[in-house]
C-alpha positions in Angstrom: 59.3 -130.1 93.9 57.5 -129.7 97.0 54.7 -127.8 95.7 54.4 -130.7 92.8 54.1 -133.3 95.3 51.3 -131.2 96.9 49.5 -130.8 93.7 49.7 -134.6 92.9 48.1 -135.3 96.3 45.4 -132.4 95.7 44.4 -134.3 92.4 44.1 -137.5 93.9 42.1 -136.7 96.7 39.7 -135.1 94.5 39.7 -138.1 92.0 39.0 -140.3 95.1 36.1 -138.0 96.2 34.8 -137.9 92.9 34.7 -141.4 92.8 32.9 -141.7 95.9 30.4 -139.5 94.7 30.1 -141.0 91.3 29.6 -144.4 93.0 27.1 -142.7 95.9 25.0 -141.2 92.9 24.6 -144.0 90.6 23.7 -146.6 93.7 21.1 -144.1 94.9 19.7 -144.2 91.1 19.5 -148.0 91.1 17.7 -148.0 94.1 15.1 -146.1 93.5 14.9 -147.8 89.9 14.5 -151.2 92.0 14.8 -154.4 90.2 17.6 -156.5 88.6 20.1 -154.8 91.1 18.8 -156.1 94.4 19.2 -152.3 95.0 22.8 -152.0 95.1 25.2 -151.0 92.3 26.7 -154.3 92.0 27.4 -156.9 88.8 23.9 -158.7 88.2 24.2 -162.4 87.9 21.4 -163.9 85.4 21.4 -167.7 85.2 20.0 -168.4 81.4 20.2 -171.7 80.8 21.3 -175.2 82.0 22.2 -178.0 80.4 22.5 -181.7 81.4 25.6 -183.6 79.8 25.6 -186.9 81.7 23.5 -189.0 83.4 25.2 -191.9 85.2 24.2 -194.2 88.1 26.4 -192.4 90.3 26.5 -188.6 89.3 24.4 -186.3 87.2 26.9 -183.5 85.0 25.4 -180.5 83.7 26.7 -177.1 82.7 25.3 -173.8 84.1 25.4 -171.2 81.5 25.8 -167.6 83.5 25.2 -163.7 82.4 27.7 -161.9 84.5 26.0 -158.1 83.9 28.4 -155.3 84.7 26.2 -151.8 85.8 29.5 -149.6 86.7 31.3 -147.1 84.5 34.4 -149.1 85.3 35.6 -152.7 84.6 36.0 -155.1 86.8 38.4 -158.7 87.3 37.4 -161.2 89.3 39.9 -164.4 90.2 37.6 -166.5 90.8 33.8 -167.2 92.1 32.0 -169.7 94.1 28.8 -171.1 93.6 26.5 -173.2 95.4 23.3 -174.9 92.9 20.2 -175.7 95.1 17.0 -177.3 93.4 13.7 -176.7 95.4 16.2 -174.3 98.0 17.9 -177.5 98.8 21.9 -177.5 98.4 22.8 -180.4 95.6 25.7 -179.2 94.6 28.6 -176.9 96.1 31.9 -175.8 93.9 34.3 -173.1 92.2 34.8 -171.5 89.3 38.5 -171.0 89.0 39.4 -168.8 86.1 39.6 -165.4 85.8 36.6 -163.4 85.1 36.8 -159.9 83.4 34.1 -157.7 82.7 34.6 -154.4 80.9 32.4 -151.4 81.9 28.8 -151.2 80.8 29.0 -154.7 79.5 28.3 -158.2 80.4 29.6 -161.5 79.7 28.9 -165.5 79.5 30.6 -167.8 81.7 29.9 -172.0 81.4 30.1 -173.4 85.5 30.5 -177.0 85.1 28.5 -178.5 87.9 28.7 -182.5 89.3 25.6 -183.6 91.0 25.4 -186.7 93.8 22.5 -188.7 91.9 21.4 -189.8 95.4 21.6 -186.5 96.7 19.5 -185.4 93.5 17.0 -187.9 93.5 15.6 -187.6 97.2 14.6 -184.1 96.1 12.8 -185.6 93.1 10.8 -188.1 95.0 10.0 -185.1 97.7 8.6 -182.8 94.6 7.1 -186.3 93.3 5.0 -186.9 96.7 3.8 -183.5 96.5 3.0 -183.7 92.5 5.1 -180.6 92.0 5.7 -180.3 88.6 7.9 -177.3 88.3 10.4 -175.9 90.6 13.2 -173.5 91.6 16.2 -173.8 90.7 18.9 -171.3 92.4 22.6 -170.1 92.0 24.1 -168.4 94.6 27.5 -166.6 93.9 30.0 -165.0 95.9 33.2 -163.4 94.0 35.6 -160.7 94.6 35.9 -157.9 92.5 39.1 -155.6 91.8 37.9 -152.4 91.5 39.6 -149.3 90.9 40.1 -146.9 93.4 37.5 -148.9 95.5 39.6 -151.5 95.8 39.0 -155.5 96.1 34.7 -155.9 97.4 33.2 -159.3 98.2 29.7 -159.3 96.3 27.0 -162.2 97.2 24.5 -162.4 94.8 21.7 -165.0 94.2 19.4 -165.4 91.2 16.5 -168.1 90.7 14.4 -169.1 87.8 11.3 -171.5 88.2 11.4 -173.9 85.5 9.4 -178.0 85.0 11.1 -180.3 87.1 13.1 -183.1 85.5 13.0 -186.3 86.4 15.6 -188.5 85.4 14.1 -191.8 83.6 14.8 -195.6 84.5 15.3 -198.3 82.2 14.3 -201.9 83.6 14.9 -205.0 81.7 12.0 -206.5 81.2 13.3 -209.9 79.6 16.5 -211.8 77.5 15.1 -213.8 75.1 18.4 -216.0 73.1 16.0 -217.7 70.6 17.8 -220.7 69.3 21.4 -220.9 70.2 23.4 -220.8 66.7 27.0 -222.1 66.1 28.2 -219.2 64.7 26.1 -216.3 66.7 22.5 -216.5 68.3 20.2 -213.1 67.7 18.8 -212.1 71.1 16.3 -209.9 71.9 16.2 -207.2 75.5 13.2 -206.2 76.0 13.5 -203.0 77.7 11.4 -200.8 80.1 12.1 -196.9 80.2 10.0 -195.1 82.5 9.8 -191.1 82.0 8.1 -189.2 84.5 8.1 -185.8 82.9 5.5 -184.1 81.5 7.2 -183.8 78.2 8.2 -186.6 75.6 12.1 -187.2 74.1 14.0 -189.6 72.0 16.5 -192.2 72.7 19.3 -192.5 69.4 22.4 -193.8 69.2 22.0 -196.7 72.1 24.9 -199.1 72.5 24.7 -201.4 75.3 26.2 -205.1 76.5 25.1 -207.8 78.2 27.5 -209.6 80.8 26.3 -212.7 82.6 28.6 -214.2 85.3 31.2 -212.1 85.1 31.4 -212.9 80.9 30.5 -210.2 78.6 28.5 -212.5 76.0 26.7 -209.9 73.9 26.5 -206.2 72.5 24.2 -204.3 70.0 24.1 -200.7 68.8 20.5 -198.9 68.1 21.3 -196.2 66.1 17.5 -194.9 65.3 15.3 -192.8 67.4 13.1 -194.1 69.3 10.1 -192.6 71.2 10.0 -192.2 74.7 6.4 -191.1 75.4 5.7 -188.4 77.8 4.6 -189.4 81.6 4.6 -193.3 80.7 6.7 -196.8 80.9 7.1 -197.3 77.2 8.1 -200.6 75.9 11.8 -201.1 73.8 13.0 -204.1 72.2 16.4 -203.8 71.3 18.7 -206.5 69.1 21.6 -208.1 70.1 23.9 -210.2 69.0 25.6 -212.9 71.0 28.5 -214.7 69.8 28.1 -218.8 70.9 32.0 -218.9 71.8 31.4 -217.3 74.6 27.5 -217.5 74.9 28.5 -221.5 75.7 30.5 -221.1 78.4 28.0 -219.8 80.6 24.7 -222.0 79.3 25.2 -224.0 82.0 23.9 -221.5 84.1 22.2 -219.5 82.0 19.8 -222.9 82.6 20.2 -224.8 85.6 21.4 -222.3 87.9 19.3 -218.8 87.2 18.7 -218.4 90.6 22.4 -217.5 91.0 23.5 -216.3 88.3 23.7 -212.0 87.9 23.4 -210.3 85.1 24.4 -207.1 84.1 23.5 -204.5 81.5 25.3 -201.6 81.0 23.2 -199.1 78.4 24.3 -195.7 76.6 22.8 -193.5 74.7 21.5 -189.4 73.7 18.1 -188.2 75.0 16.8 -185.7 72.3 14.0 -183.2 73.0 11.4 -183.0 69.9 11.5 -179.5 70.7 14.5 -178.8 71.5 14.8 -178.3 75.2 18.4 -176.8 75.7 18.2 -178.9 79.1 18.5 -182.4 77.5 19.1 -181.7 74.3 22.0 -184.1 73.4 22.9 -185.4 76.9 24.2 -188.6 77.2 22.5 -190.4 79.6 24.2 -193.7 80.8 22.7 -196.4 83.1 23.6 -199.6 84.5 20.9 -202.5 85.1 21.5 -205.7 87.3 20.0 -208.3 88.6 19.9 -212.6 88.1 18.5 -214.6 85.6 15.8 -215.8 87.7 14.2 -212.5 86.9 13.4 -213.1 83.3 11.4 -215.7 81.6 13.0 -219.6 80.6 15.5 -219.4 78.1 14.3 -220.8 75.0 16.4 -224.8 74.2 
C-alpha cells in the first residue's frame, strides 16, 4: 500500500513537471513569434465591434462585442472579468462582467459587455477631439480576469486591446419653431420645425420618430414620423415634422401660449432609430432619444 502511495506521488510529480515544461515551451514559442500575445502565453482579448443602443440626455448605452482567444492546450473558467472602456485613453466608463466565462482549449469565444456611459463625461472628450479636428480615435478595453487553470491553478491575467476607429459624435436636435396654424375645434395640425446637427463625417437616417409636445406642464400634442429621413453628413439639416394637437387641451394653455411666452416652458421629448446607409454595426438601429426645452419666447408669434 505503501509502495502505491509512492507511485501515485511519483506520477504526479512528473505530471506537474511536465506541465511546467509544456507551459515553459509553448510561452518561449509565443515570444519569439511576437504579436497577438503581448508575448506571454495568455488568453488574447480582441475587441470586434461596438454597438450603440441608446442615446439619452443623461447616458449613452452601447454593447461591446469581445473575442476571448484561448492559445493553451487546456481550457480555462473564468467567474467573472472587469473592464474599464476609455475613448482617446481617457476612462468613460468602468464596470463588470458577472457571468461565467468558459473557454475550451484551442478555441475562442464571444462575450456581449453591456457598457453605460455618463453623456457628460462622454461629451467633454468629444469637444477635446472636436478643438483638435480629430476625426478618428482610440478606443480601448482593458480587462482583468482570473483564470482556473489546471494544475497551474487560479492566475490573474491583465490584458488591454485597442482599435482606432472615426470618432462619433452624438447629434443635437434644436427646435427651430411651433407653428399651430389656425386653432380648430376639433384638432389643430401643427408643424415643429426641427434642427438636427450631425457632426460626423458620415450621413444616417432618422425612421420611426415619435415625439410630444408639453407646454406648461400640459402635454398638448404628439406625432409619429414613421419614414426615413435624411440626416446629411457634417451639416444642420432642416426637419419639419407634423403634429397633431387636440384643442381640449390645446385651449387651456392659449392664454399663455399668447400673452405670456416669455414665461411659459416648453418641452419636447423626441424618439427615434438612427440608421447607417451603409450599415455601420455602430449605430445601426440604435435608438437615440433626446429631450428639448426651452419657453415660447423662443419661437416665432403664434398664428390667431
Amino acid at each position: 500500500m505503501k509502495k502505491g502511495w509512492i507511485v501515485a506521488l511519483a506520477l504526479l510529480l512528473l505530471g506537474a513537471l511536465g506541465a511546467y515544461v509544456w507551459y515553459s515551451r509553448l510561452k518561449h514559442e509565443a515570444a519569439a513569434e511576437g504579436g497577438a500575445y503581448d508575448n506571454t502565453l495568455k488568453p488574447r482579448l480582441e475587441m470586434t465591434r461596438f454597438a450603440i443602443t441608446d442615446i439619452s440626455e443623461d447616458t449613452i448605452r452601447m454593447n461591446l462585442y469581445m473575442l476571448i482567444d484561448n492559445p493553451l492546450p487546456v481550457g480555462f473558467k473564468s467567474p467573472s472579468m472587469d473592464y474599464t472602456f476609455y475613448i482617446a485613453n481617457i476612462p468613460v466608463m468602468v464596470d463588470a462582467y458577472k457571468k461565467p466565462i468558459e473557454v475550451k482549449a484551442g478555441d475562442s469565444t464571444t462575450v456581449m459587455l453591456p457598457a453605460k456611459l455618463l453623456a457628460k463625461k462622454l461629451t467633454k472628450v468629444l469637444e477635446t477631439l472636436d478643438r483638435k479636428d480629430i476625426d478618428s480615435t482610440n478606443y480601448k478595453m482593458k480587462a482583468t480576469f482570473a483564470l482556473d487553470l489546471p494544475i497551474l491553478g487560479q492566475k490573474t491575467f491583465v490584458t488591454t486591446v485597442d482599435r482606432r476607429l472615426p470618432t462619433f459624435y452624438l447629434p443635437t436636435i434644436k427646435i427651430e419653431d411651433i407653428d399651430f396654424g389656425r386653432l380648430g375645434l376639433k384638432r389643430t395640425d401643427v408643424a415643429a420645425k426641427v434642427a438636427v446637427t450631425n457632426k460626423n463625417k458620415f450621413p444616417f437616417n432618422i425612421t420611426d420618430a415619435h415625439y410630444t409636445v408639453t407646454i406648461a406642464g400640459k402635454t398638448i400634442a404628439d406625432g409619429h414620423q414613421p419614414e426615413p429621413i435624411l440626416i446629411k453628413a457634417q451639416a444642420t439639416t432642416p426637419v419639419i415634422f407634423p403634429v397633431t394637437a387636440r384643442p381640449g387641451k390645446t385651449l387651456s394653455v392659449l392664454p399663455k401660449m399668447l400673452f405670456d411666452k416669455k414665461d411659459t416652458p416648453y418641452k419636447v421629448n423626441f424618439q427615434s432609430k438612427l440608421i447607417d446607409p451603409k450599415n455601420n454595426p455602430m449605430i445601426q438601429h440604435s435608438k437615440f432619444v433626446s429631450t428639448i426645452t426651452g419657453t415660447l419666447d423662443d419661437f416665432k408669434k403664434l398664428k390667431k
